[in-house]
PyMOL Python script that loads the backbone (N, CA, C, O; Angstrom):
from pymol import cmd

cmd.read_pdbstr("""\
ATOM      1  N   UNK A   1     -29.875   3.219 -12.086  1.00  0.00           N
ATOM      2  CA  UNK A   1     -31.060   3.845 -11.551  1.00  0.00           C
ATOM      3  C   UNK A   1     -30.692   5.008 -10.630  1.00  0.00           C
ATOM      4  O   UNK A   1     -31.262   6.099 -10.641  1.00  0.00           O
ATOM      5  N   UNK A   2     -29.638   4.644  -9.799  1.00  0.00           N
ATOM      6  CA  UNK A   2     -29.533   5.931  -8.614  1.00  0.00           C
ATOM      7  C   UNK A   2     -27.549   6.441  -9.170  1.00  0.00           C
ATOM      8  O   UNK A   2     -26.622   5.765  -9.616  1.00  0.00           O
ATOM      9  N   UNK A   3     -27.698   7.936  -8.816  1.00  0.00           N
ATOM     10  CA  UNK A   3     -26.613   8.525  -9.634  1.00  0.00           C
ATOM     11  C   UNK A   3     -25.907   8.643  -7.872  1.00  0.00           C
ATOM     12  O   UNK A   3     -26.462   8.368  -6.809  1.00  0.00           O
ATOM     13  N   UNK A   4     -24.601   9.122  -8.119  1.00  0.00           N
ATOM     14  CA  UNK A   4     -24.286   9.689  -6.757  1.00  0.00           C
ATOM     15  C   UNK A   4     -24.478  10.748  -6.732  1.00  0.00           C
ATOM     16  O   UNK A   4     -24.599  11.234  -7.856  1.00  0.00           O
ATOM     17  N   UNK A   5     -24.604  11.611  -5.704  1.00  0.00           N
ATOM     18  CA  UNK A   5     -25.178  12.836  -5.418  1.00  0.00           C
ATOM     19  C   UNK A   5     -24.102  13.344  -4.971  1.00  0.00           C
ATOM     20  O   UNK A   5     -23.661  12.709  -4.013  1.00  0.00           O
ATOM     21  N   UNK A   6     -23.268  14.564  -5.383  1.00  0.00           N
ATOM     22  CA  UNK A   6     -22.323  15.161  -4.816  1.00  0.00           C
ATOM     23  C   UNK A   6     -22.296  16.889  -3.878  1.00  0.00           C
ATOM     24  O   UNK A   6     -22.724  17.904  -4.429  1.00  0.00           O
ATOM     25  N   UNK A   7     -22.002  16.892  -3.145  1.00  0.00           N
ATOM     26  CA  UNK A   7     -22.529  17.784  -2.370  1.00  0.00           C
ATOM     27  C   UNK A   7     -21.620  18.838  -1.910  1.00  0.00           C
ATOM     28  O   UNK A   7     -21.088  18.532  -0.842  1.00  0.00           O
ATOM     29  N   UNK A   8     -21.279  19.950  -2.359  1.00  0.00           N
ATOM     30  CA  UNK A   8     -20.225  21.337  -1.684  1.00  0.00           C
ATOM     31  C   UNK A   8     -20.470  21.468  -0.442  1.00  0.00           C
ATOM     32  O   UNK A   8     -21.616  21.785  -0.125  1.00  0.00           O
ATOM     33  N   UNK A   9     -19.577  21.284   0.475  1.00  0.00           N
ATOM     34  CA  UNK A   9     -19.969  21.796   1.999  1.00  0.00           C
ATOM     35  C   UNK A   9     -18.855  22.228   2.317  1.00  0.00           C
ATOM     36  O   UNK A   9     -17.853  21.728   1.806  1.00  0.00           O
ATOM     37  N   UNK A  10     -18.765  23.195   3.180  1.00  0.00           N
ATOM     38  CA  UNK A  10     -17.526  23.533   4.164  1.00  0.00           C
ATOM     39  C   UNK A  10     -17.501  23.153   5.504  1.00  0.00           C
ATOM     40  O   UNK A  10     -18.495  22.940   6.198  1.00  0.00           O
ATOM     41  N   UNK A  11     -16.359  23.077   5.842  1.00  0.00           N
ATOM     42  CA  UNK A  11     -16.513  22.594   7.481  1.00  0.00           C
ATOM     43  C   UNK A  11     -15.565  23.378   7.919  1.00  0.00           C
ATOM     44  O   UNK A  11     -15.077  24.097   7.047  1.00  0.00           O
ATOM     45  N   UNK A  12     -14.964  23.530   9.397  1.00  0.00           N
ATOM     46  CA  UNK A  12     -13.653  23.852  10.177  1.00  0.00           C
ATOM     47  C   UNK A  12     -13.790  23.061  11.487  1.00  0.00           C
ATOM     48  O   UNK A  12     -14.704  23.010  12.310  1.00  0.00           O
ATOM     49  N   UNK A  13     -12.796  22.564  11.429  1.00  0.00           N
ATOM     50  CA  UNK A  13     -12.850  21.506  12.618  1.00  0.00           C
ATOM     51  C   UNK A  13     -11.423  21.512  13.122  1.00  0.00           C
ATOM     52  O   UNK A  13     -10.496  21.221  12.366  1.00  0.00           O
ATOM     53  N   UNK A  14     -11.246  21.822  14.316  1.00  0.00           N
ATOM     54  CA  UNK A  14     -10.332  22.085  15.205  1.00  0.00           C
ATOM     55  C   UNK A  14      -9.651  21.130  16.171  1.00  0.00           C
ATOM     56  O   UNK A  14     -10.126  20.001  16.289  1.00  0.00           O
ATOM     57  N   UNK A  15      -8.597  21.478  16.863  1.00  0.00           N
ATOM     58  CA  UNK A  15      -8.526  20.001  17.740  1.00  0.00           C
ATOM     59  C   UNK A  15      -9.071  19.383  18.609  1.00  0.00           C
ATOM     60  O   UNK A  15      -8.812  18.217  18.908  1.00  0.00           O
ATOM     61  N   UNK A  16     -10.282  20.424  19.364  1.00  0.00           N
ATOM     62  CA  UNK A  16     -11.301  20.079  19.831  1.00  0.00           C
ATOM     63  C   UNK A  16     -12.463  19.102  19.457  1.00  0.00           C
ATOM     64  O   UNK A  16     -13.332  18.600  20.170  1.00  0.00           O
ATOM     65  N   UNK A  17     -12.137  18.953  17.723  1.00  0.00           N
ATOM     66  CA  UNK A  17     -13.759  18.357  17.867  1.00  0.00           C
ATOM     67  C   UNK A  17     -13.088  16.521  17.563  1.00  0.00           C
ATOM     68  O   UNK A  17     -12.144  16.028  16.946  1.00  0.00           O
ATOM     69  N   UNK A  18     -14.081  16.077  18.299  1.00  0.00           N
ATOM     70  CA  UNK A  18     -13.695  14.469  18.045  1.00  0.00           C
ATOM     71  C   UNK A  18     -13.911  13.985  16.794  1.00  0.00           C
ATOM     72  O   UNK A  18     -14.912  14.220  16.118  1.00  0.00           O
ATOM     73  N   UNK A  19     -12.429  12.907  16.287  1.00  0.00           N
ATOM     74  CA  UNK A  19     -13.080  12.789  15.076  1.00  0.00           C
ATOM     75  C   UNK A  19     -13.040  10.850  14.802  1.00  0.00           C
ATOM     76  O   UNK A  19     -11.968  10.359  14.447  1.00  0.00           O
ATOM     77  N   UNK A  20     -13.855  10.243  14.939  1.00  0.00           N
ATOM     78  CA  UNK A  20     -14.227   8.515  15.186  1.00  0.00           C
ATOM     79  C   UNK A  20     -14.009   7.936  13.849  1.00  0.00           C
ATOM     80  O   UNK A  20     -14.627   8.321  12.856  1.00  0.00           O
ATOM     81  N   UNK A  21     -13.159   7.045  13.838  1.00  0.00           N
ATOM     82  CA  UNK A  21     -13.448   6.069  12.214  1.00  0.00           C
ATOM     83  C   UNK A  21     -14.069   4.939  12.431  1.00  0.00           C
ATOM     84  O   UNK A  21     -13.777   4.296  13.440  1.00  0.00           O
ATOM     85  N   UNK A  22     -15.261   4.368  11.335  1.00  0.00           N
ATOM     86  CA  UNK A  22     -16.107   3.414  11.269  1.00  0.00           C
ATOM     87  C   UNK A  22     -15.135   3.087   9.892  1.00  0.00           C
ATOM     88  O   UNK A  22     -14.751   3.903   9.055  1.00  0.00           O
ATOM     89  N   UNK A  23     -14.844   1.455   9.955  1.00  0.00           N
ATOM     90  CA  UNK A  23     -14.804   0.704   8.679  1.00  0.00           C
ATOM     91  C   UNK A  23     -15.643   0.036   8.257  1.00  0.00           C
ATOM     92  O   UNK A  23     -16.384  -0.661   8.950  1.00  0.00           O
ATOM     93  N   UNK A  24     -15.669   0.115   7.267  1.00  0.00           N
ATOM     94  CA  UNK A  24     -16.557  -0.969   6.235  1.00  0.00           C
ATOM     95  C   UNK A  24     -16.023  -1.571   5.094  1.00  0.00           C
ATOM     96  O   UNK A  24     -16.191  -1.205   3.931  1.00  0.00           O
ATOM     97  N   UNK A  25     -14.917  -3.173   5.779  1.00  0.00           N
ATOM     98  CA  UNK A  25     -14.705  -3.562   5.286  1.00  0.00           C
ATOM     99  C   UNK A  25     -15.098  -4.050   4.041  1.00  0.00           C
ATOM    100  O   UNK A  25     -14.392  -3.972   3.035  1.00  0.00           O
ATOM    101  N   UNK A  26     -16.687  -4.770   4.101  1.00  0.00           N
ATOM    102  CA  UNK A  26     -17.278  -5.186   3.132  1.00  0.00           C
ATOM    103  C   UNK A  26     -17.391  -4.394   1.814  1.00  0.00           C
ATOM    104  O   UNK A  26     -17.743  -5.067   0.845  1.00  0.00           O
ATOM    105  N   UNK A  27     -17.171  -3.170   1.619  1.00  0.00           N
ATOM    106  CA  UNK A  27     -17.248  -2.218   0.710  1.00  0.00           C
ATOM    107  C   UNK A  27     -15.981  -1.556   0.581  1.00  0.00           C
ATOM    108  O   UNK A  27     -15.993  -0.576  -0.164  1.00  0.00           O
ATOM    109  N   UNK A  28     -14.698  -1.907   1.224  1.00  0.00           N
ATOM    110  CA  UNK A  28     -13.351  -1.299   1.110  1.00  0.00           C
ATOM    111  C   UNK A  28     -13.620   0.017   1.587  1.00  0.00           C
ATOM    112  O   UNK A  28     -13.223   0.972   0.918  1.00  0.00           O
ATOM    113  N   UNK A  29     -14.213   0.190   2.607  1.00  0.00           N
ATOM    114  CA  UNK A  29     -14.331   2.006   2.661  1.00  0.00           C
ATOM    115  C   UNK A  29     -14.124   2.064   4.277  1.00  0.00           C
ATOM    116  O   UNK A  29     -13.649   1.259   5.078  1.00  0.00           O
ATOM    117  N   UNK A  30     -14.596   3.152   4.386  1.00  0.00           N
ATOM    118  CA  UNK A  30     -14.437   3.883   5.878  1.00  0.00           C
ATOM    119  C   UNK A  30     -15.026   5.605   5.809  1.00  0.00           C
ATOM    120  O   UNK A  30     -14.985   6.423   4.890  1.00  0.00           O
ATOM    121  N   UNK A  31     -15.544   5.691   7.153  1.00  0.00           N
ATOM    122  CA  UNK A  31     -16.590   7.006   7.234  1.00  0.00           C
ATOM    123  C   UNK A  31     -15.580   7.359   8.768  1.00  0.00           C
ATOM    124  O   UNK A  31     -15.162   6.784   9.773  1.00  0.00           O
ATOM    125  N   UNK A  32     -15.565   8.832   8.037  1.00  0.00           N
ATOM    126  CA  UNK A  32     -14.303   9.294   9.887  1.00  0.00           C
ATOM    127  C   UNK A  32     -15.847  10.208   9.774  1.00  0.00           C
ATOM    128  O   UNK A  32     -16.387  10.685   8.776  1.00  0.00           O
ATOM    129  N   UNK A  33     -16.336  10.221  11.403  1.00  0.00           N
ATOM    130  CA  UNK A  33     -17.012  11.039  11.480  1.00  0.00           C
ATOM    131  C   UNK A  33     -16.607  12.253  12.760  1.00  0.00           C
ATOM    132  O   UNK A  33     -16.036  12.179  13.848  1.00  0.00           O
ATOM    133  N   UNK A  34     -17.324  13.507  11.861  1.00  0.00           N
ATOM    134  CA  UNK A  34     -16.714  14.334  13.013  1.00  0.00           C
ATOM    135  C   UNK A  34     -17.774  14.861  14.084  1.00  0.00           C
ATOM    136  O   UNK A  34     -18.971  14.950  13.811  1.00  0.00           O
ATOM    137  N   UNK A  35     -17.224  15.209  15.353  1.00  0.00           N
ATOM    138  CA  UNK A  35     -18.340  15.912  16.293  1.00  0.00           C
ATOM    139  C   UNK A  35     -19.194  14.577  16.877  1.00  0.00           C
ATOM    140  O   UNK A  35     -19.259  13.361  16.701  1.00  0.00           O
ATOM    141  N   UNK A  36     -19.525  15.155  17.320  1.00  0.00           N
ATOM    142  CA  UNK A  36     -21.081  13.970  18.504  1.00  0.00           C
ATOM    143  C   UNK A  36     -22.244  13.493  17.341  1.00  0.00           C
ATOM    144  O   UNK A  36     -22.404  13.621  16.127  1.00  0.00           O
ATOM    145  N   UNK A  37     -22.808  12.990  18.262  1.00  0.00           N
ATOM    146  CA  UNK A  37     -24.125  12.030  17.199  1.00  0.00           C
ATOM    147  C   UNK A  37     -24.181  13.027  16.218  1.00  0.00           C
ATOM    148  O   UNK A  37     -23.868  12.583  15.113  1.00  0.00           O
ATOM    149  N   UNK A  38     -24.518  14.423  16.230  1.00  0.00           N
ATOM    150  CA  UNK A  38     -25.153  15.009  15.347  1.00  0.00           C
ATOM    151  C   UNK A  38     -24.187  15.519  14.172  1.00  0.00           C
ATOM    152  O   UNK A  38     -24.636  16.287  13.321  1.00  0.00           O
ATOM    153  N   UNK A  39     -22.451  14.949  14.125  1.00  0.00           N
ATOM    154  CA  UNK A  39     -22.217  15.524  13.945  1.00  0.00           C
ATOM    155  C   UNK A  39     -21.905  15.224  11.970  1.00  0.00           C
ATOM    156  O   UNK A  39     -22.856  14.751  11.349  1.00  0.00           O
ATOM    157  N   UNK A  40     -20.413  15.579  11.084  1.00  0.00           N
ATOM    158  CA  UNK A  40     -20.452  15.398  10.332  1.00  0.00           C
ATOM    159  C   UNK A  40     -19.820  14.255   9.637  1.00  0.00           C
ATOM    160  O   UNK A  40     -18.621  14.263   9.916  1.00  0.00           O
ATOM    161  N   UNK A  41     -20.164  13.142   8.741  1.00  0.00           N
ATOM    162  CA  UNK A  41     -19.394  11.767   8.242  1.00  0.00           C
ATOM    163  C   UNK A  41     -18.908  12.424   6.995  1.00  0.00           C
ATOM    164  O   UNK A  41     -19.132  13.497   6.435  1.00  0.00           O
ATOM    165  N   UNK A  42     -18.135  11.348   6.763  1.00  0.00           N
ATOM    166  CA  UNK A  42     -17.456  11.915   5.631  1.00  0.00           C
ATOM    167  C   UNK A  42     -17.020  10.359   5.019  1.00  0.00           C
ATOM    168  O   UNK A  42     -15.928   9.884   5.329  1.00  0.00           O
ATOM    169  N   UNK A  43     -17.967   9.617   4.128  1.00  0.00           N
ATOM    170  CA  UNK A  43     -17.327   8.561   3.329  1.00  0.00           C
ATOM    171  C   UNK A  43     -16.710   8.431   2.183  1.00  0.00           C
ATOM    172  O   UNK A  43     -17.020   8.876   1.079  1.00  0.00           O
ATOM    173  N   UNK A  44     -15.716   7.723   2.546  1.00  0.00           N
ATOM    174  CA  UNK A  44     -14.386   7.603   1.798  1.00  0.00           C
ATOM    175  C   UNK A  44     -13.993   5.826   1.322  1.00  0.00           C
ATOM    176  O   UNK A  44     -13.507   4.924   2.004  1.00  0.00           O
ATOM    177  N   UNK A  45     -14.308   5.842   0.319  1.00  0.00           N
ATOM    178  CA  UNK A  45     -13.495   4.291  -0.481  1.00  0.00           C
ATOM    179  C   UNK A  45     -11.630   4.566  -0.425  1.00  0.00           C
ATOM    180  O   UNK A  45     -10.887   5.523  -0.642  1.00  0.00           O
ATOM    181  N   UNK A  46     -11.486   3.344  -0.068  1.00  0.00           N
ATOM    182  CA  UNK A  46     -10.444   3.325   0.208  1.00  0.00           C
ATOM    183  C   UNK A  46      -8.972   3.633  -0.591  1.00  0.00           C
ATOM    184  O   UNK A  46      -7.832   3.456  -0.162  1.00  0.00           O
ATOM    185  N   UNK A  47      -9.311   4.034  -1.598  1.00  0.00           N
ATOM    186  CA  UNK A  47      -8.642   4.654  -2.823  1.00  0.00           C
ATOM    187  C   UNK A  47      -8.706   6.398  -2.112  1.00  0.00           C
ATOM    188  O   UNK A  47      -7.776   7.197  -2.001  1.00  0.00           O
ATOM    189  N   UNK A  48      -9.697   6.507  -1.847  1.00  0.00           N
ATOM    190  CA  UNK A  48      -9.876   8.162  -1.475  1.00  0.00           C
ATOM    191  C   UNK A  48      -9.238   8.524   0.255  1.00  0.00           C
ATOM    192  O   UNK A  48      -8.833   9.604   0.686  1.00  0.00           O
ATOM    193  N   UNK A  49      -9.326   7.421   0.847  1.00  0.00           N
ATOM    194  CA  UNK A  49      -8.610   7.445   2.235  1.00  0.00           C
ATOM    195  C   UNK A  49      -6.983   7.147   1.941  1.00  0.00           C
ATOM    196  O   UNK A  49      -6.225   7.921   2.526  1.00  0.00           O
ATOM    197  N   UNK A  50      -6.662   6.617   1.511  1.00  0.00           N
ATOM    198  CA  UNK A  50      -4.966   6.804   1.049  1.00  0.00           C
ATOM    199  C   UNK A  50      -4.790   8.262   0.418  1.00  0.00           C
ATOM    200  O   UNK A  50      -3.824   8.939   0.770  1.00  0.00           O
ATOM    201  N   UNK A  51      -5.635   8.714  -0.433  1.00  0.00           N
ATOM    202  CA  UNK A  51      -5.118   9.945  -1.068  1.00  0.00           C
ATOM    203  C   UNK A  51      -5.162  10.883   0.216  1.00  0.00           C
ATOM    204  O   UNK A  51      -4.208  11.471   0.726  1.00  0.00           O
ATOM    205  N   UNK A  52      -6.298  10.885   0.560  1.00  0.00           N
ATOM    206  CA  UNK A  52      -6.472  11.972   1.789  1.00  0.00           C
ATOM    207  C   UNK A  52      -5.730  12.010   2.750  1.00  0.00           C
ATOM    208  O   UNK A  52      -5.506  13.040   3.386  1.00  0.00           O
ATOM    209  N   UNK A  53      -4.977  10.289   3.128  1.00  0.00           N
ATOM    210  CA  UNK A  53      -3.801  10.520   3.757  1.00  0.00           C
ATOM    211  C   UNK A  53      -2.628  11.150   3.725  1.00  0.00           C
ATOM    212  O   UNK A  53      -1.987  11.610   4.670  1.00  0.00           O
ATOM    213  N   UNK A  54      -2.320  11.146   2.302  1.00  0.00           N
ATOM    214  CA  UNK A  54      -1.022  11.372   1.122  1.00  0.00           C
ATOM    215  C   UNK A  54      -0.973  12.865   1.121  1.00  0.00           C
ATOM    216  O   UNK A  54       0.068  13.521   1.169  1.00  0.00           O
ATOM    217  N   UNK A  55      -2.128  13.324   1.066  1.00  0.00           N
ATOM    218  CA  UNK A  55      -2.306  14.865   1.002  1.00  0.00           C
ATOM    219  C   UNK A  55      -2.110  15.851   2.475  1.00  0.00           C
ATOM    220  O   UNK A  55      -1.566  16.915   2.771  1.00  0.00           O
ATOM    221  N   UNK A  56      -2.906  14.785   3.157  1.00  0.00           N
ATOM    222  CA  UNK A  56      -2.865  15.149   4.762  1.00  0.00           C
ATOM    223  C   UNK A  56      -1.936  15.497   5.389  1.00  0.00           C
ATOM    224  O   UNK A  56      -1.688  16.522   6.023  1.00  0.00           O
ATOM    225  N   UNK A  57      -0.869  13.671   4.998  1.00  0.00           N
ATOM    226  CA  UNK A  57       0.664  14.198   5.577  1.00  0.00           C
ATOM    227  C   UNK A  57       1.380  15.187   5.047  1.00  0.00           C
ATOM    228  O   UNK A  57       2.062  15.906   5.778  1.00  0.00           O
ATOM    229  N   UNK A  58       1.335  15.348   3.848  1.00  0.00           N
ATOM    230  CA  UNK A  58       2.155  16.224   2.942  1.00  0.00           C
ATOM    231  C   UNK A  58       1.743  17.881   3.912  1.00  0.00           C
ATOM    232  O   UNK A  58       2.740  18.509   4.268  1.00  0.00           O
ATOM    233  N   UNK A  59       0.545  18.408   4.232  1.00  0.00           N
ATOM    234  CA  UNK A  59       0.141  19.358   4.481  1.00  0.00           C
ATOM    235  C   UNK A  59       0.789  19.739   5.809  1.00  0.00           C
ATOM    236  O   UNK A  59       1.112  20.843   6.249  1.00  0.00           O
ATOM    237  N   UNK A  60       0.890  18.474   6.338  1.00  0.00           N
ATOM    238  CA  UNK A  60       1.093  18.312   8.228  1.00  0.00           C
ATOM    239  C   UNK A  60       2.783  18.530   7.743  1.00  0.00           C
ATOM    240  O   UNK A  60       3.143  19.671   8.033  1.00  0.00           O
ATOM    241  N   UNK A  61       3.603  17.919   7.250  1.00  0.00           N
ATOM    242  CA  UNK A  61       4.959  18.192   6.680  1.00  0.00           C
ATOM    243  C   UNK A  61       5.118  19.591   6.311  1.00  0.00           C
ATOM    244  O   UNK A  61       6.054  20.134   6.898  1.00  0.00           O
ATOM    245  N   UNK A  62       4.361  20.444   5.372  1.00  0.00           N
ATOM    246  CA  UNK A  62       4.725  21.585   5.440  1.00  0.00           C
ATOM    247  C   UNK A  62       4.245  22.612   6.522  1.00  0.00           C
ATOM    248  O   UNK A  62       4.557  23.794   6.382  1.00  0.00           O
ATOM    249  N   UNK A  63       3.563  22.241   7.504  1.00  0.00           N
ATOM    250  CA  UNK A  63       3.345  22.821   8.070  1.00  0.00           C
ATOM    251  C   UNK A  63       4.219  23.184   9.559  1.00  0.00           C
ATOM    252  O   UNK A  63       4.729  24.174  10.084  1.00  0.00           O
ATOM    253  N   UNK A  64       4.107  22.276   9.748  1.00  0.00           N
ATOM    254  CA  UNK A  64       5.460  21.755  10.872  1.00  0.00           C
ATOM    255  C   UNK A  64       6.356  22.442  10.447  1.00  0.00           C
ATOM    256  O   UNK A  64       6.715  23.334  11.217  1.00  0.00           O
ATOM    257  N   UNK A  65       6.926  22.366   9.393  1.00  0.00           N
ATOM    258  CA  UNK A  65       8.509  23.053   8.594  1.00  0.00           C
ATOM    259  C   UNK A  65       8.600  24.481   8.505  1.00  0.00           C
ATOM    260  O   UNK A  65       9.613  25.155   8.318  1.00  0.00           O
ATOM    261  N   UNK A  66       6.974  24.998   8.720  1.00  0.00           N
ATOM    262  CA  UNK A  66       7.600  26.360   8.595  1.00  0.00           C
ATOM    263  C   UNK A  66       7.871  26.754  10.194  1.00  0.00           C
ATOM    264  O   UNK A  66       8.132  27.953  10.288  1.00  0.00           O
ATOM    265  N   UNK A  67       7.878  26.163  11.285  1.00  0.00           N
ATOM    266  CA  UNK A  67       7.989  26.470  12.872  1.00  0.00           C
ATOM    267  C   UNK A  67       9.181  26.184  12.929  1.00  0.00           C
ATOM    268  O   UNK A  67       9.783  26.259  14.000  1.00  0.00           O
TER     269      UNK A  67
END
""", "prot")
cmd.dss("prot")
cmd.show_as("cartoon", "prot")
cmd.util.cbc("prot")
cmd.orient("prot")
């Protein structure tokens, strides 16, 4: 009955902005949200939070390496 809805957005988020993780075990997932109440979530099944890690570090590794 209900499809997922996928959505293009951009963000930039700096080291300034706070960024909070909510788990939800019951569903294997987790929502890091960024900024204050108003700000932006971002849910992730836990298949997609390992990748995003995997990718993350890899990025943080080359980045570091070029200093």
């Amino acid at each position: 009955m209900f499809e997922t809805l996928k959505v293009g957005i951009w963000a930039c988020v700096d080291d300034e902005c706070p960024i909070r993780l909510l788990l939800h075990p019951e569903d294997d997932a987790a929502t890091l949200v960024f900024g204050g109440p108003d700000g932006f979530e971002l849910f992730l099944s836990e298949a997609a939070l390992r990748n995003l890690l995997q990718v993350g570090t890899d990025g943080l590794s080359r980045l570091t390496t070029r200093h």
